[in-house]
C-alpha positions as CSV (number, residue, x, y, z in Angstrom):
1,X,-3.4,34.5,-9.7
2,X,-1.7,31.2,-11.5
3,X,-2.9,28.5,-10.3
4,X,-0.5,24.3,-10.2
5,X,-2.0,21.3,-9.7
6,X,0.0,18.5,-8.0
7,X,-1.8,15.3,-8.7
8,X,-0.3,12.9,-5.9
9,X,-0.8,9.4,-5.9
10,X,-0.4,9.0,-1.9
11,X,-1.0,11.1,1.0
12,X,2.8,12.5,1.0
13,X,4.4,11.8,-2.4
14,X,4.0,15.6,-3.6
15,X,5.6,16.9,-0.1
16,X,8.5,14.4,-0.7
17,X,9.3,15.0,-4.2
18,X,8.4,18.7,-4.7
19,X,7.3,19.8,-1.5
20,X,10.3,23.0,-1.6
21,X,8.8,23.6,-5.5
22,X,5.2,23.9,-4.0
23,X,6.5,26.4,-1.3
24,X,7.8,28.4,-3.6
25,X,5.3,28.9,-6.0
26,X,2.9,29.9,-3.2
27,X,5.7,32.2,-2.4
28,X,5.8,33.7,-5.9
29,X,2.0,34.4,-5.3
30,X,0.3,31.2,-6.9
31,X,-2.4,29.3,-5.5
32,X,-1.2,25.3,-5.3
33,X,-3.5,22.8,-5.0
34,X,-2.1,19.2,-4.0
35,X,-4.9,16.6,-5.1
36,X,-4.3,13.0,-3.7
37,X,-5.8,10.1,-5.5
38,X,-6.0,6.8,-3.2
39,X,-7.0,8.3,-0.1
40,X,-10.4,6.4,0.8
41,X,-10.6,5.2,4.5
42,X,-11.7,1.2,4.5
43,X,-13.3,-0.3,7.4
44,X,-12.6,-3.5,8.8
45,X,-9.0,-3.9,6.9
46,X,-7.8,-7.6,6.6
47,X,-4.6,-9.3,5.6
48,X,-1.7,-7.4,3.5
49,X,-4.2,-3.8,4.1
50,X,-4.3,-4.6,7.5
51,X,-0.8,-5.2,8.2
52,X,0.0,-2.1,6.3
53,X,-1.1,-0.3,9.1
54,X,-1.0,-2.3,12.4
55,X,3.0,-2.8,11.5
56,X,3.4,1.0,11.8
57,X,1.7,0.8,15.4
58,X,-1.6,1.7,14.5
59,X,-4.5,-0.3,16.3
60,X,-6.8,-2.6,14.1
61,X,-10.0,-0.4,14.4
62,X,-7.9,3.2,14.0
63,X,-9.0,4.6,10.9
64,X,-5.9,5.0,9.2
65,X,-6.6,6.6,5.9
66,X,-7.9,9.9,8.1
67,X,-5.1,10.0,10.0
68,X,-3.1,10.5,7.3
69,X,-5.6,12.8,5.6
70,X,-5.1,15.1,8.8
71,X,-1.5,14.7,8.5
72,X,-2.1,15.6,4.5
73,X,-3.6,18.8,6.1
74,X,-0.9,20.0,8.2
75,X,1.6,19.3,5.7
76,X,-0.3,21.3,3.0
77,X,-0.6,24.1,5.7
78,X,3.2,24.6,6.0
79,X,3.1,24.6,1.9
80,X,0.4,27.0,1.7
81,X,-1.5,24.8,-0.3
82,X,-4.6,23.5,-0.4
83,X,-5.7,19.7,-0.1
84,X,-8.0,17.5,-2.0
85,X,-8.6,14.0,-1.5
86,X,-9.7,11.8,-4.3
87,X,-12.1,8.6,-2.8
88,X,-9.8,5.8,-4.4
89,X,-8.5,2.9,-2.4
90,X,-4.5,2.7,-2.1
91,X,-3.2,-0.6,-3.8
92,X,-3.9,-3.0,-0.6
93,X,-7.5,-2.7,-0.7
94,X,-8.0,-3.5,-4.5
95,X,-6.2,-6.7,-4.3
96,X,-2.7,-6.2,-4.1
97,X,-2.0,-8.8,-1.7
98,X,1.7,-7.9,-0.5
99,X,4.4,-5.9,-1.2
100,X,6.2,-7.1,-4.4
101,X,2.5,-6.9,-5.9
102,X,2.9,-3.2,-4.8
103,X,5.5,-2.7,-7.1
104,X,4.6,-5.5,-9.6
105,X,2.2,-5.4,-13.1
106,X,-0.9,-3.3,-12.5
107,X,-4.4,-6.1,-12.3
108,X,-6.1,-6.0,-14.9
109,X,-9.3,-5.2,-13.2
110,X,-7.2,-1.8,-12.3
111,X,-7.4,0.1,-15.9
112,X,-6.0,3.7,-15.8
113,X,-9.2,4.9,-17.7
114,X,-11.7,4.7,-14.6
115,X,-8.8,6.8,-12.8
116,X,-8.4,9.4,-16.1
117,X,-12.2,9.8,-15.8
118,X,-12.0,11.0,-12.1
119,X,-9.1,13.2,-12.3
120,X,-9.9,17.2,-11.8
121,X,-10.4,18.3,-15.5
122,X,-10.4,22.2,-14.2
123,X,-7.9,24.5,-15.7
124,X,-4.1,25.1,-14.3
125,X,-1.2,27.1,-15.2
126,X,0.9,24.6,-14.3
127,X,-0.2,20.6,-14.1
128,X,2.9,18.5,-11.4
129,X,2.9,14.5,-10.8
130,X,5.3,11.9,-10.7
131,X,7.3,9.9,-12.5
132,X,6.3,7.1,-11.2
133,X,10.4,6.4,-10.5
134,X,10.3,2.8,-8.1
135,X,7.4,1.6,-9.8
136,X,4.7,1.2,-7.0
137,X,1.4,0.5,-8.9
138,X,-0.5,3.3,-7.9
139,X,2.1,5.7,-8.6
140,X,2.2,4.0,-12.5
141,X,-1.6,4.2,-12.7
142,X,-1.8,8.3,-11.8
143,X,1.1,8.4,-14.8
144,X,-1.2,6.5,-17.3
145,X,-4.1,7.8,-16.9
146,X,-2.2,11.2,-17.2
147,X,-0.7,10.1,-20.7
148,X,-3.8,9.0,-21.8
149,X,-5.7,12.7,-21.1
150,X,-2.7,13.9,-23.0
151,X,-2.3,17.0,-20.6
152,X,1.3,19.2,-20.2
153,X,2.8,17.8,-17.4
154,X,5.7,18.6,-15.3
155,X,6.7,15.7,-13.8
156,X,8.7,15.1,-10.6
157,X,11.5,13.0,-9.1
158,X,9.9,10.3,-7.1
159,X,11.5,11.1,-3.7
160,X,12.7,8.6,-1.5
161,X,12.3,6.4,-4.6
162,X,14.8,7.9,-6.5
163,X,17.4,8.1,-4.1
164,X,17.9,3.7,-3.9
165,X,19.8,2.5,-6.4
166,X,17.7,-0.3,-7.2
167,X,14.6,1.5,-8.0
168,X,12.9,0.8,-11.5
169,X,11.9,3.4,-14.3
170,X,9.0,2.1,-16.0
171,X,8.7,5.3,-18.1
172,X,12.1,5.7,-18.4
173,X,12.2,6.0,-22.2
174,X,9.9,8.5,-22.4
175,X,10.6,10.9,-19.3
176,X,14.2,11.1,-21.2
177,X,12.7,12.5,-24.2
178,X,11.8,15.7,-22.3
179,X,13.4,18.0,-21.1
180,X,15.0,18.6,-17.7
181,X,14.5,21.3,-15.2
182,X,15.5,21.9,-12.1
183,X,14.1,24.1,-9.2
184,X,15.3,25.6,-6.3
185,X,12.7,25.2,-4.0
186,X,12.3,25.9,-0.6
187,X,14.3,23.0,1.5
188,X,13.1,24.7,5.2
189,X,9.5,24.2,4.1
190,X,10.0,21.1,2.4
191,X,11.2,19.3,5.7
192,X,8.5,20.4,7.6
193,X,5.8,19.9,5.8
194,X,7.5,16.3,5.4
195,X,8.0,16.1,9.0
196,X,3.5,16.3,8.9
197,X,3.7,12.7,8.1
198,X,4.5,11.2,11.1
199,X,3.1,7.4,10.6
200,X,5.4,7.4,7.2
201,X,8.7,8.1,8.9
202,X,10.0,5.4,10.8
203,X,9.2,3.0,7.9
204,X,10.7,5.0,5.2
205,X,13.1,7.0,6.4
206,X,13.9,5.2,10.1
207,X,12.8,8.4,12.0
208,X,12.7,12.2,11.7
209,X,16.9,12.5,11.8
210,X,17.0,9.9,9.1
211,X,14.2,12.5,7.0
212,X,16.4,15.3,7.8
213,X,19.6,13.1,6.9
214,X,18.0,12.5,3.8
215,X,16.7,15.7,2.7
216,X,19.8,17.5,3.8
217,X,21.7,15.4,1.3
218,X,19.0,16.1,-1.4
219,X,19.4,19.6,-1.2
220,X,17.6,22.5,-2.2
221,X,17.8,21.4,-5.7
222,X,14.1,19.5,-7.2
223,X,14.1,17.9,-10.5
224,X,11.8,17.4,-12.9
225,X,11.1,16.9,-16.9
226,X,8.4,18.3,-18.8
227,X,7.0,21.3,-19.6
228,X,8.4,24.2,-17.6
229,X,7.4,27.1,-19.4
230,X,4.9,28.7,-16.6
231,X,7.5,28.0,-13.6
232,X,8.8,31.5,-12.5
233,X,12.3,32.2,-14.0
234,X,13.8,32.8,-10.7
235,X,13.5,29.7,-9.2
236,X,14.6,28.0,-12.1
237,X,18.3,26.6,-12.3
């Protein structure tokens, strides 16, 4: 059985960008696993972490980071995937103290090489992460400690990300040297497994109709660049 590996960088980035890719793979009779990097629960939170969850209306002492690993769960379950959960902090707890730092220079005391070092080394038919399209730090770390293991990567449209107009390319240059793909994947499966992440949708997308709103006008249709040689022809525009 072929087996892809989508290296997320949060607990809902690979849903949200490739979520209707990941469906249909698992349809096509491939085993998926979606590994998440940053997904380490921190007690007693303070400041910009903190806020990051009490102004979604979650309590002070509600672990947060296992609420969203259940909701991880569920959405995986509607993929037919299977989750893993890397023990890195998100961007808040390692000193990113508000949210332009989120999607400002990496600190230096955040080198890619620690994360290369930590990243599943097993073998994969077919290796997904993102682009890092919007620029959010953790999201550029996941890309270059990719580049630096020098692995085949098919790498996907940062979704909402993407979609605002002005979102930042930091690999820009180089995503355009490869080559384009797009899927059709799954959109039914794609929404719900979306819809899993319940303490993510009022901040990013206002609600569940503004998800649905969103996907709808996405489509069906999943981009990505990179190496596409092991996708199944048939879901392959």
């Amino acid at each position: 059985m072929p087996h892809a590996l989508a290296l997320s960088p949060h607990l809902d980035d690979a849903a949200f960008s490739c979520g209707g890719t990941l469906a249909r793979l698992v349809q096509q009779g491939w085993s998926v696993t979606v590994c998440t990097v940053f997904t380490r629960s921190v007690t007693a939170p303070s400041g910009f972490a903190l806020a990051c969850q009490t102004d979604k209306g979650l309590a002070p002492d509600v672990d947060y980071m296992a609420l969203r690993r259940a909701e991880d769960a569920a959405a995986c379950a509607v993929l037919g995937a299977e989750p893993l959960w890397l023990n890195w902090p998100e961007a808040p707890h390692r000193g990113y103290q508000d949210a332009a730092a989120l999607f400002g220079r990496p600190l230096e005391e955040d080198p890619a090489h620690g994360l290369a070092e930590t990243l599943p080394d097993g073998p994969a038919d077919l290796l997904l992460a993102p682009q890092a399209v919007g620029g959010h730090v953790d999201h550029v770390l996941l890309v270059q400690a990719l580049r630096l293991q020098a692995r085949p990567v098919l790498w996907w449209t940062d979704f909402p990300y993407a979609t605002r107009a002005a979102s930042v390319r930091p690999f820009d240059a180089d995503m355009k040297r490869l080559a384009e793909c797009q899927v059709e994947g799954d959109a039914q499966a794609r929404l719900h497994a979306c819809a899993a992440y319940t303490t993510q949708l009022p901040f990013q997308f206002g609600g569940m109709k503004g998800l649905e709103a969103a996907l709808n006008a996405e489509g069906d249709v999943e981009s990505f660049r990179g190496d596409a040689a092991r996708l199944p022809r048939g879901i392959v525009r």
